[in-house]
N, C-alpha and C positions, 0 to 999 in steps of 0.2 A: 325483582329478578329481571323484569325488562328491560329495567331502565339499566342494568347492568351488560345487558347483552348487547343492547343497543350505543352504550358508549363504546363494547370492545368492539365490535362491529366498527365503530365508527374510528377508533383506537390506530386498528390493527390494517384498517382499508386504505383507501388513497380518492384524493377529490378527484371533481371531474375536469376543475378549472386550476388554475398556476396556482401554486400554496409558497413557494421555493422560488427565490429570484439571486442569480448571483452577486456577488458582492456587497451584500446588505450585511446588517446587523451580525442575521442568526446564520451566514456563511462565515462571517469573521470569527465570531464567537468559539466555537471548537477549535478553529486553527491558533486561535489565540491560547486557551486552555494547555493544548498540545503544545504549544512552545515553552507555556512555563513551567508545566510537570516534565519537561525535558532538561531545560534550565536546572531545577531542582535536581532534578539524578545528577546534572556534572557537579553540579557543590558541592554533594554529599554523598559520591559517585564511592569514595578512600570509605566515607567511616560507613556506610551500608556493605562493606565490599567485608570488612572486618568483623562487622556485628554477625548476628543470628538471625537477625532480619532477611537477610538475604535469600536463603533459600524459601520462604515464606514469602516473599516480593515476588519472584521467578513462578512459582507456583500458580498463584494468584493471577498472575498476568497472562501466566499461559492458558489457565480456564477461561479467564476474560474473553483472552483471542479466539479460542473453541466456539464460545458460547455465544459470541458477537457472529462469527459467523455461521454457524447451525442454527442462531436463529430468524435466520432469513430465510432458512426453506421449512420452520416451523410456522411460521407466519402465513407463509404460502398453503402450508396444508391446513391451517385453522382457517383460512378467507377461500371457498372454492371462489368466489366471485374472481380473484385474480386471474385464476387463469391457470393453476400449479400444474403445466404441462412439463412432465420431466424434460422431452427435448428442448426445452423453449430455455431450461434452466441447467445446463450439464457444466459440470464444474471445469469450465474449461475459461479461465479468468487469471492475471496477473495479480488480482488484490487478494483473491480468493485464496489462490495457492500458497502467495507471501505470507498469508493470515497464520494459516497452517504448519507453515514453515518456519517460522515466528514462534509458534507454538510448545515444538519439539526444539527448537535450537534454543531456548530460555532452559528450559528442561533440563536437558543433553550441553548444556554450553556446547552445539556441534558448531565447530567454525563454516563447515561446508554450507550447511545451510545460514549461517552469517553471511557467506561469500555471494550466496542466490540473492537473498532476503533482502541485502543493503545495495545493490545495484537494483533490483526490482521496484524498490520501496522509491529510491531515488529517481528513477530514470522511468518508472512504469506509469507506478500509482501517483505520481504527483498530478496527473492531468485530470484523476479524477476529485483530488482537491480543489483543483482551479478552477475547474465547472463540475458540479456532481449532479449532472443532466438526469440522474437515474431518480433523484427526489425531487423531480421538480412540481410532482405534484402529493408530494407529501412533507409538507410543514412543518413546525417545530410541535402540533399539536397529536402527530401521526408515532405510530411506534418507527416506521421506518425511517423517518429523520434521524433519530437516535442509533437505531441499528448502522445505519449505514454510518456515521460519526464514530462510534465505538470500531467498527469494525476497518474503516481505514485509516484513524490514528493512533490506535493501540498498535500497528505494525511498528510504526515509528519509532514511539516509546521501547518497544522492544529492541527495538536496534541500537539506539542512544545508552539503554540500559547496558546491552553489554559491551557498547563501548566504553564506555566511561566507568561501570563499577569491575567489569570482569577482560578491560583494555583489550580487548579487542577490534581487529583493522583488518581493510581489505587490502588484495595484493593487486599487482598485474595477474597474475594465474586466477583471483578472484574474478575478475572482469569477465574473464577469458570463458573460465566456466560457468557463469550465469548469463553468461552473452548465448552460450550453448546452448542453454538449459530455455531461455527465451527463445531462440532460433525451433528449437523443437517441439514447445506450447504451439510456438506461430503456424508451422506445419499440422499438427493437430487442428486448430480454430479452423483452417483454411478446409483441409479436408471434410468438417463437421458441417462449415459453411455449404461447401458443396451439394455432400450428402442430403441435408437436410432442405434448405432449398430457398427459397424465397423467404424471409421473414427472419432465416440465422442469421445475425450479425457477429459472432466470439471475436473478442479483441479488435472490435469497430472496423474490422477487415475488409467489409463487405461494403458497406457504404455509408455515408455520414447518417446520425441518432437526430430522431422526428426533434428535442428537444436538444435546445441550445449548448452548446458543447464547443469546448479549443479544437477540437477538431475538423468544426466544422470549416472550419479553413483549406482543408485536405480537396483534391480533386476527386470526382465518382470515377475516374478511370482508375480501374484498377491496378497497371502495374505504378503509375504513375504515387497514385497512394501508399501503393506496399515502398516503393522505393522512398519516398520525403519518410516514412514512418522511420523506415530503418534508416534513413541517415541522421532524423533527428532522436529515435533514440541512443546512436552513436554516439552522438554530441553529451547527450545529457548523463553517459553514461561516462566518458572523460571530463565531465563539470563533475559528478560524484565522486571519481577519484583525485581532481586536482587538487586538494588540502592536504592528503596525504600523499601526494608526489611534491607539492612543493615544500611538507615538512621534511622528507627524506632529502631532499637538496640540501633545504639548510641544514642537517643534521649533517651530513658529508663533509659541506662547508667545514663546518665547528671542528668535526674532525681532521680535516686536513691542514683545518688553522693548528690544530695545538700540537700537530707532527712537527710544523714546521717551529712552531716554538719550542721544543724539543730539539731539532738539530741544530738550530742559532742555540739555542742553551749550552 
């Protein structure tokens, strides 16, 4: 029984030295994974879309996404050693919400929360693929390695799923309202930051993360930070919709060509 407790102990905690270094092996490793069970939904994107599978896919995926993210604040109540200070941990997160979000829109096929989910996933959560500062000291041998993995590329999968089995796309008026819907998070983080005080950081608002992060690039002046964030979310949020503005060109294209083959005809 000790030697039980003492592995979840050891399981469920986090070292005191770097476990997690980026761009090695076991950072590549998930984003790899995530790319080919994405691959896989667009091949088979028609005949899962047809089958009985589908609703049992959706299902499945949307527990996944629940359970990937409730169990990060089970962790925290099974380990007091962490620290489970509710303020320290208030759901006030870009990946966290998408997760959620992700969750009921598999469910509900609601396009609205498609519209949130796939500008967030694309333009928010990528930076926490690129550095995932938040494991850096929990490894590939820590439950939290895994949680945190499960938890920001099942959003993904989610997204890819209903585009490709249930065709689903984003608009302009998609941009427009999860640019919103961001703008409002951000005011929230800021005021919680405030409130709270020294030590809140929600949505790296506040100042650059003790552990190594793309961010760290950002200045500690605050308006200076808020303003490069929102412009480079801006950008990355017209990189998510340029494949489908520049399919609806060609598709215009196509049709104006065969009007006019049509009237020479």
């Amino acid at each position: 029984m000790e030697k039980i407790k003492d592995f979840l102990k050891y399981f469920l905690g986090q070292g005191e030295e770097i476990e997690f270094t980026n761009f090695t092996i076991t950072h590549l490793i998930p984003i790899v994974i995530t790319i080919g069970v994405i691959l896989l939904i667009a091949k088979f994107g028609d005949k899962i879309r047809e089958s009985k599978c589908d609703t049992a896919f959706r299902y499945i995926l949307a527990f996944a996404l629940i359970c990937s993210e409730m169990s990060y604040y089970w962790r925290l109540i099974a380990v007091p050693s962490l620290g489970p200070n509710p303020v320290d941990h208030l759901p006030i997160s870009v990946c966290g919400w998408a997760v959620v979000f992700c969750s009921y829109m598999v469910i509900g096929k609601s396009q609205t929360l498609f519209d949130i989910s796939y500008f967030w996933l694309l333009a928010g959560s990528i930076f926490a693929l690129i550095t995932p500062t938040v494991i850096t000291y929990t490894g590939p041998t820590r439950f939290r390695f895994y949680q945190f993995w499960l938890e920001h590329t099942l959003g993904y999968v989610a997204i890819f799923y209903m585009i490709f089995v249930h065709k689903m796309r984003p608009t302009i008026k998609s941009a427009i309202k999860s640019y919103v819907s961001l703008v409002i998070l951000a005011v929230i983080a800021y005021f919680s930051n405030v409130i709270i005080g020294p030590g809140a950081n929600y949505l790296f608002m506040a100042r650059p993360e003790s552990t190594p992060s793309i961010l760290d690039i950002l200045p500690s002046n605050f308006v200076l930070r808020i303003l490069i964030m929102a412009a480079a979310i801006t950008f990355l949020y017209f990189v998510a919709y340029l494949p489908w503005l520049i399919k609806d060109i060609r598709a215009k294209k196509a049709e104006t060509q065969k009007e006019l083959e049509k009237v020479t005809v």
